[in-house]
C-alpha positions in Angstrom: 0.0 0.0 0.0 0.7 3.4 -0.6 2.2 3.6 3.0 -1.5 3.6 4.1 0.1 3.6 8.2 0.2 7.2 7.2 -2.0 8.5 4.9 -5.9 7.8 4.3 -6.7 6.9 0.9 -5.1 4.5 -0.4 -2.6 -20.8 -7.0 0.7 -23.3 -6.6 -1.1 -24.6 -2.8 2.7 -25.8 -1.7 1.3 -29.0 -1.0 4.3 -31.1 -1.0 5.7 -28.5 1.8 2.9 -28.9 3.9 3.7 -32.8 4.3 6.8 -31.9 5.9 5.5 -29.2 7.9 1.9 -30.1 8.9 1.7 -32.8 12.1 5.4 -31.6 13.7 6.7 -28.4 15.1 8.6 -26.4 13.1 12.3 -27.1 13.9 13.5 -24.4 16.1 11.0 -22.5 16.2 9.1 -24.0 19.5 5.9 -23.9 17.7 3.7 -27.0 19.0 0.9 -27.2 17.6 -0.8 -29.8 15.0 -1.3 -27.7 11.6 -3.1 -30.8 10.2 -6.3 -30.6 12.8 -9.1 -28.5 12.3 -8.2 -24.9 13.7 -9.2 -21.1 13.4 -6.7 -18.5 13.3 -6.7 -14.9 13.5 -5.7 -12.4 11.2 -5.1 -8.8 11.8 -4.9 -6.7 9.3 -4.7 -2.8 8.3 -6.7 -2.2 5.0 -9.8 -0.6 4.8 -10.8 0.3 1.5 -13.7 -1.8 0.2 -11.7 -3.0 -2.8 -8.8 -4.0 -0.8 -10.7 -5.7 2.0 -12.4 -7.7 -0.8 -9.0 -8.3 -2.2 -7.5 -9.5 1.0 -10.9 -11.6 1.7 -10.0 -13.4 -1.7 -6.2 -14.3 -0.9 -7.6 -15.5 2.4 -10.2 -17.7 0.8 -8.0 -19.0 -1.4 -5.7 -20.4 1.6 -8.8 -22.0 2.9 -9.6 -24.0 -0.2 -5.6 -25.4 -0.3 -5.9 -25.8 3.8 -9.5 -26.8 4.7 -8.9 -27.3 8.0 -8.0 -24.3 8.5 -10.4 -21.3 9.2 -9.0 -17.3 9.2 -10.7 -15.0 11.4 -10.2 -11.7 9.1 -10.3 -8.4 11.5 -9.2 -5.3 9.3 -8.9 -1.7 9.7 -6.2 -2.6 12.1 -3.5 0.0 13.3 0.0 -0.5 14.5 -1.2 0.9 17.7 -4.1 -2.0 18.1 -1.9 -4.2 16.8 0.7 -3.8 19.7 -1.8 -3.3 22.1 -3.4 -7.1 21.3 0.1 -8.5 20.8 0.8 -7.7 24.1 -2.9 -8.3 26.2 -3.2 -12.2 23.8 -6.0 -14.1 24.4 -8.4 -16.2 22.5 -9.1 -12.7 20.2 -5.5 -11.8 19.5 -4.2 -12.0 15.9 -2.2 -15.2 15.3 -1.0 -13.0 11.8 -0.8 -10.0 11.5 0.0 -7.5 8.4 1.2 -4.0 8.5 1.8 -0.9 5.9 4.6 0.6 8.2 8.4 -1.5 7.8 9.9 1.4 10.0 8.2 -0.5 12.7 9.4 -3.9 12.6 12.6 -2.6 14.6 10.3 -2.6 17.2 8.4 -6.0 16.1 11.1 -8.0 16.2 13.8 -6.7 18.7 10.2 -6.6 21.8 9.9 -10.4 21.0 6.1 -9.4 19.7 6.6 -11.5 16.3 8.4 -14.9 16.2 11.8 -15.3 14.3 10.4 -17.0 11.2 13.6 -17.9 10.4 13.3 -21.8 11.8 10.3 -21.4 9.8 11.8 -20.9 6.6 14.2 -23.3 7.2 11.6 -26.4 7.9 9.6 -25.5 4.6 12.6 -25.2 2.3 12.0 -21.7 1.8 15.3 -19.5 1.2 14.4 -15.9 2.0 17.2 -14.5 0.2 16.7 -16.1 -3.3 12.6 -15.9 -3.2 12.0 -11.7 -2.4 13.7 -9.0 -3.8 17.2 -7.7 -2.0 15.4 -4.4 -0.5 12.3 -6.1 0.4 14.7 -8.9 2.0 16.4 -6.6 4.1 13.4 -4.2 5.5 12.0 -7.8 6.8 14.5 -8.4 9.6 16.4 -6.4 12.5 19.6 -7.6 14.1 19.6 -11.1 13.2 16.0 -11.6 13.6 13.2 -12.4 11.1 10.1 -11.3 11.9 8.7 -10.5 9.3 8.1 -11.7 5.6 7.0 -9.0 2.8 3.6 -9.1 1.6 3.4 -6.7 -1.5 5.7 -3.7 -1.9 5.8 -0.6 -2.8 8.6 0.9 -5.5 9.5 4.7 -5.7 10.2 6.4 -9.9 9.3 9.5 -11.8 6.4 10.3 -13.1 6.5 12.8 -16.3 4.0 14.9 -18.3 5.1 13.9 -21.9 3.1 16.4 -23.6 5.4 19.4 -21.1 8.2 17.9 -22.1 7.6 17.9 -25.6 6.6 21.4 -25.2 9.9 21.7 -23.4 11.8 19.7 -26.2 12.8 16.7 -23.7 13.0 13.9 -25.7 13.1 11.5 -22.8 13.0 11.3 -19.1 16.2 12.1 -17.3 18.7 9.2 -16.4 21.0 11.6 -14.1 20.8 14.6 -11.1 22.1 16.9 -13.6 19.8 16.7 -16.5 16.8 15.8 -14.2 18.1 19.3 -12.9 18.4 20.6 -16.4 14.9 19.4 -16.8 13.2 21.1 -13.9 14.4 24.2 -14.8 13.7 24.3 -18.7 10.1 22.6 -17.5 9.3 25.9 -15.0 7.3 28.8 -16.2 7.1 31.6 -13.6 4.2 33.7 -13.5 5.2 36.6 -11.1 6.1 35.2 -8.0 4.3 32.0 -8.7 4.2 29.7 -11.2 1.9 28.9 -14.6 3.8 25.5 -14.5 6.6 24.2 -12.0 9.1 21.1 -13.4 9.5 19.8 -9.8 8.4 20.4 -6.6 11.2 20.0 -4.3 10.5 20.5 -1.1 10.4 18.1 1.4 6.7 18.6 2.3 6.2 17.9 -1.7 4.0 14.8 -1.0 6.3 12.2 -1.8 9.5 14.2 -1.7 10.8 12.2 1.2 14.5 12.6 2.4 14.6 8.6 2.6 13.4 8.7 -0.9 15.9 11.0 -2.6 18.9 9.4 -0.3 17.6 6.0 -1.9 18.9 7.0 -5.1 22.5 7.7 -3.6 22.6 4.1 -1.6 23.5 5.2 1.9 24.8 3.7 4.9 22.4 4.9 7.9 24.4 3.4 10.3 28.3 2.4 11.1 29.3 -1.6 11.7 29.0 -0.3 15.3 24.8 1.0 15.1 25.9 4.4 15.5 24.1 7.0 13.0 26.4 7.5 9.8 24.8 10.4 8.8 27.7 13.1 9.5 30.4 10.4 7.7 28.9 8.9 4.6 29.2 11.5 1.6 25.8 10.3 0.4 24.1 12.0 2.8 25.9 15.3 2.2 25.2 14.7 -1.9 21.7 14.1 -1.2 20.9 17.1 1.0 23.4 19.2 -1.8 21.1 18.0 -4.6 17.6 19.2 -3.0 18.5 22.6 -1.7 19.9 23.2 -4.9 17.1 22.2 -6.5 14.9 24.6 -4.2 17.2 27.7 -4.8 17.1 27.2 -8.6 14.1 26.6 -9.0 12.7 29.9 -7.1 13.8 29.5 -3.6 12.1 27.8 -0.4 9.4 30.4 0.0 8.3 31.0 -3.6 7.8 26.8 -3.9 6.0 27.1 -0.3 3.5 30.1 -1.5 3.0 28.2 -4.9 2.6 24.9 -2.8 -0.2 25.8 -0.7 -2.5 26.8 -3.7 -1.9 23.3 -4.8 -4.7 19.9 -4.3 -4.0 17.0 -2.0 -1.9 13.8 -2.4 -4.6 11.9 -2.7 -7.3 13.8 -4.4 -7.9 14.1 -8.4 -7.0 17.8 -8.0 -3.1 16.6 -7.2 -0.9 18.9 -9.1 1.0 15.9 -11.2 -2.7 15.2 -12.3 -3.6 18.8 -13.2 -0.3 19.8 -15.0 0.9 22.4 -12.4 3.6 20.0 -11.5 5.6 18.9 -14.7 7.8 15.6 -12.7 6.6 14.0 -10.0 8.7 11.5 -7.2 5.6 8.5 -6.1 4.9 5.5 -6.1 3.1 2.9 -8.0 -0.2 3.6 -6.9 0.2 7.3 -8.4 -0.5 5.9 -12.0 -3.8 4.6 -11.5 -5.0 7.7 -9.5 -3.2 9.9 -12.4 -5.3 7.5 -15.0 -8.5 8.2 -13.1 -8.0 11.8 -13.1 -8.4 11.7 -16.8 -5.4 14.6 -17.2 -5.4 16.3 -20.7 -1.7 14.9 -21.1 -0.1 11.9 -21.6 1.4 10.4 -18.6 5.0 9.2 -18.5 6.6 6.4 -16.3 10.6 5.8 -15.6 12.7 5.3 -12.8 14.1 8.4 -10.9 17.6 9.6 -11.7 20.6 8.2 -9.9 23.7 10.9 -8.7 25.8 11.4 -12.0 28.9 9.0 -10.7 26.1 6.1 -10.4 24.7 6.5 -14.0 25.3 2.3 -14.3 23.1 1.9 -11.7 19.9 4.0 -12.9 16.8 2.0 -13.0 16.9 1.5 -9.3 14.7 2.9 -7.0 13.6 3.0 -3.2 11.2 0.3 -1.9 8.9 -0.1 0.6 5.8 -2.2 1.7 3.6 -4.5 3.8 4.9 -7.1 6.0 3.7 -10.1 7.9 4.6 -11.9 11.1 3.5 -14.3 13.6 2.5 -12.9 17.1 4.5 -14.6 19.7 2.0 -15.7 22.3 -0.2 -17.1 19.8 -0.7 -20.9 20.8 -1.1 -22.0 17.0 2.5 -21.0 15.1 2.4 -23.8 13.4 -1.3 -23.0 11.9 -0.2 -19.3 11.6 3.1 -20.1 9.1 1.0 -21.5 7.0 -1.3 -18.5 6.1 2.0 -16.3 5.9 3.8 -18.8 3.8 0.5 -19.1 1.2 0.1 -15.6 1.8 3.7 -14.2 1.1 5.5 -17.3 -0.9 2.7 -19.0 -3.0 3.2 -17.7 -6.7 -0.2 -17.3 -7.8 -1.5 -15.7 -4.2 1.1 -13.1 -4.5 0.0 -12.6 -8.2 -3.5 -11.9 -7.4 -3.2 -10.4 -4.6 -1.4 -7.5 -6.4 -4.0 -7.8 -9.9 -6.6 -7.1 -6.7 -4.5 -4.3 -5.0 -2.2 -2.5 -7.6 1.0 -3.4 -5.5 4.3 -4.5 -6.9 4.3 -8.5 -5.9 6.9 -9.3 -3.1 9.1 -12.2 -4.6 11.2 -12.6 -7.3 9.2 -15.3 -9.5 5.7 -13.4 -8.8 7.5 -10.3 -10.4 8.1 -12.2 -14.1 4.6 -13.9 -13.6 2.7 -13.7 -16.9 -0.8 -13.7 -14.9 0.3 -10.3 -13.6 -1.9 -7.7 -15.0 -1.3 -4.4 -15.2 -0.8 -1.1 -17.4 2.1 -1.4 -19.7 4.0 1.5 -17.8 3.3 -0.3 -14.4 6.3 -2.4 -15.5 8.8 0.0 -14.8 8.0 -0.5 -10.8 8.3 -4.4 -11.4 11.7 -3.9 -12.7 12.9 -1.2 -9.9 11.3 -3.6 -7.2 13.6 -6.1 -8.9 16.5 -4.4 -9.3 19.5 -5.9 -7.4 20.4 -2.1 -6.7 17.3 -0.8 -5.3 17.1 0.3 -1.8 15.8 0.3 1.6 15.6 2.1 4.9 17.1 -0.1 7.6 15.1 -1.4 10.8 15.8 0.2 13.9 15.1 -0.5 17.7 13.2 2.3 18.1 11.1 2.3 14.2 11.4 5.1 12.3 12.5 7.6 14.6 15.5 8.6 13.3 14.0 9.0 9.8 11.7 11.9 11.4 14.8 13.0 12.9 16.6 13.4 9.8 13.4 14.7 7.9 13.2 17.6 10.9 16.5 18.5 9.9 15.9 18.6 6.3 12.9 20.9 6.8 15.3 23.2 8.6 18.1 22.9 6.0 15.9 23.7 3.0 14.8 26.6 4.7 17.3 28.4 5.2 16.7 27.5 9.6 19.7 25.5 9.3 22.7 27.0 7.2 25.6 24.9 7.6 25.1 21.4 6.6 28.2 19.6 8.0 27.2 20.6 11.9 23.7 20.0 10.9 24.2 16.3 10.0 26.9 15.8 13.0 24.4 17.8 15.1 21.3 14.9 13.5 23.6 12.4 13.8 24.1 12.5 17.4 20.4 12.7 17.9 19.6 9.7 16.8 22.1 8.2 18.7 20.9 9.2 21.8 17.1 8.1 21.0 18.7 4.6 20.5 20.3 4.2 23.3 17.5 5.5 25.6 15.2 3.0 23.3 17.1 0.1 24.6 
């Protein structure tokens, strides 16, 4: 989902595993139960739109037909905050799965001992983690040696373009680079006193999806040292990355100009969003942008590619940042055994994860569901397969205390782009030591 924690608005059965899985424990796990007996499980989950809650109703009936004697209890609507709450009360109404939209969290999920190490899991079914999802979606699934998570559906990060500007604009194609996607921005602005008829970019960091985590995704940072300490102040990433946007801001008519212009501008997540209405030439979203874009019925044609990558990584454009939903196993739940098996139909099966995302309009969360030729989608929907694929694509790392230090290092960027902050290098060792203290008083 479109990060949905946040924000409002948005079949292979495996049978031959289940022999070896079904009447024992799974091996290291401590899981006892009998997954071949008749059962009901509950599953916790966070979506809420009818669509999707019909969506997740179907992938849930379709682990019922392969494991009739199993029953899901399906609870949606379902915040982090609930979530926690039941994982901690248990009882006879607690989730046995659950699924969430926010990965900052499972820092939290797995280092509290909340969700089971599915690792031993994995193991027992045969299952290798690291060659069935993607690397980013891999990685943003575990915290300090622990599993406790799988991904179920992602979400990939590119550039969305307004052909018919850039033609206008004589851009034959979408930039591939910083540089000419700064090139771009400019010779796609057309000021209109101290506003704007049409703006190439909107830089700022409260620009919807204008994240610092997802421009610093395109320069592959380090967040942290071997040692867990913040890297923010050392890696050169960082400094490129904050370089490139307040750059962007001054050339393109400075913080307070883009803010005045900004605050005329529609929603995220209404039809009135600038991308869809033409104020906004290039837009950085996610996959669920195009069909919301399609909807709006824009009087342009709509362009797709990855972002651009930092001019001394021009090999590794096609790449973006990725994100997504996860699911675990709650750790007092009395039927683990029971439990793997919805998360390993729901998050392993081939044709689950397939339909699942035909249903919700999310990029599929292993590697063999992302070539699937039952995938159906718009032709430029492709693009976000391939950067959910791509070996080079990139993640924000779990952390002991979620995403705190993300908001830290968002808060700074708000300051730096501002003008607030003016001199980067004691900002970041400043941010840096921050979220270094937070850590160690989260543990």
């Amino acid at each position: 989902m479109p990060e949905v924690a946040r924000k409002a608005a948005l079949a292979l059965t495996a049978s031959a595993i289940l022999l070896t899985t079904a009447c024992t424990g799974q091996s290291g796990s401590g899981a006892s139960d009998d997954a071949s007996k008749d059962t009901t499980i509950n599953f916790w989950h966070a979506w809420s739109a009818p669509s999707e809650v019909k969506a997740v109703q179907t992938l849930v009936d379709g682990f019922e037909k392969a494991h009739p004697n199993i029953h899901v209890n399906v609870v949606g609507n379902m915040t982090d905050d609930k979530i926690n709450q039941s994982l901690r009360a248990g009882g006879d109404k607690a989730p046995d799965v659950i699924s969430s939209f926010t990965t900052n969290n499972v820092g939290k999920f797995c280092s509290s001992g909340a969700l089971v190490d599915l690792n031993p899991f994995f193991k027992k079914s045969g299952i290798d983690p690291e060659t069935t999802f993607p690397k980013a979606m891999n990685e943003y699934t575990q915290f300090d040696g622990d599993r406790c998570a799988a991904p179920l559906l992602g979400d990939a990060y590119g550039l969305y373009y307004n052909k018919t500007a850039f033609a206008k604009a004589g851009i034959k194609s979408p930039p591939r680079t910083w540089s000419e996607f700064e090139a771009d921005a400019k010779k796609l602005t057309i000021a209109k006193g101290d506003s704007y008829t049409q703006l190439g970019f909107m830089p700022n960091y409260h620009g919807w999806e204008s994240t610092t985590e997802h421009y610093f995704g395109q320069f592959s940072p380090t967040y942290f040292d071997s040692s867990g300490k913040s890297n923010l102040a050392k890696d050169p990433a960082f400094t490129a990355g904050f370089t490139l946007q307040k750059k962007l801001v001054d050339e393109l008519g400075g913080f307070q100009k883009l803010e005045k212009f900004r605050s005329t501008l529609g929603d995220e997540w209404g039809p009135k969003h600038p991308f869809h209405t033409g104020q906004v030439a290039m837009q950085l979203d996610g996959e669920w942008r195009l069909g919301m874009a399609v909807d709006a019925k824009p009087d342009f044609e709509i362009g797709v590619a990855p972002l651009p990558v930092p001019d001394d990584r021009a090999d590794q454009y096609g790449k973006g940042y990725i994100t997504g939903t996860i699911a675990g196993i709650a750790a007092n739940s009395k039927k683990q055994n029971a439990a793997w098996e919805l998360v390993k139909y729901m998050t392993t099966d081939t044709d689950a994860v397939v339909g699942f995302s035909n249903a919700i309009h999310n990029v599929p969360s292993t590697l063999e569901a992302l070539k699937s030729p039952k995938l159906k989608y718009d032709p430029r929907f492709k693009t976000f397969l391939d950067i959910a694929g791509n070996p080079n694509s990139t993640t924000t790392p779990a952390s002991i205390n979620g995403g705190v230090y993300l908001v830290t290092i968002q808060q700074f960027g708000y300051d730096y782009e501002s003008g607030k902050a003016k001199d980067l290098a004691s900002g970041l060792a400043a941010t840096a030591k921050q979220i270094d203290t937070d850590i160690a008083q989260a543990k």
